[in-house]
N, C-alpha and C positions, 0 to 999 in steps of 0.2 A: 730168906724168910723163915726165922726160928718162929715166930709165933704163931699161935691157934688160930686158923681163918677160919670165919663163919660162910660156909660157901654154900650158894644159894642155886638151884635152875628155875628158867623160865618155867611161867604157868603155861607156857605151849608146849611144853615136853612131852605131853601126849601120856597113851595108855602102854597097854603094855608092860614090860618093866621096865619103865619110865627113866631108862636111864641113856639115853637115845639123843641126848641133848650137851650142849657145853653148860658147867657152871662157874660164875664168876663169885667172886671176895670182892668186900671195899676196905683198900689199904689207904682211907683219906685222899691224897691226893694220886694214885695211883689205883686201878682195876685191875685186877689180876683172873686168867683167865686158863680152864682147865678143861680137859675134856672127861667128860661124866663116866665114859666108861673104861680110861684108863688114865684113872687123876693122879697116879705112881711115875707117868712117862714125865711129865714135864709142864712146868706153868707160865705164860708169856703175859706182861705185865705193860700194860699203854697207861699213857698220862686221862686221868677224868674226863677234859676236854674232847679227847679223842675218841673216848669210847662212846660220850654224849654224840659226835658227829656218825660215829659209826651207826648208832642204835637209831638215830633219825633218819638217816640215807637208808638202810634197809626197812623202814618204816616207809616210807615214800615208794620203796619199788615195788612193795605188795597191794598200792592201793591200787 
């Protein structure tokens, strides 16, 4: 990944120095996935589809 990713975290990443949260890129058809407070260690990248199942099923276990 040479290019500039626009990486983004959740609006529930709280207060604090809000940095306490993973933040994801959208590589089109690939999500790429970092963690906020040490984004230099390493970034693991799922296909769209999957990160849509992922983001629904933890959606469902907090209701």
């Amino acid at each position: 990944m040479t290019e500039t990713l626009r990486w983004r975290k959740s609006s529930f990443s709280g207060g604090g120095d809000g940095n306490t949260c993973v933040e994801i890129a959208d590589l089109h058809t690939r999500i790429a996935i970092r963690d906020s407070k040490a984004p230099y260690r390493g970034t693991l990248t799922i296909p769209v589809g999957s990160f849509d199942a992922l983001v629904q099923s933890l959606k469902r276990a907090t209701v």
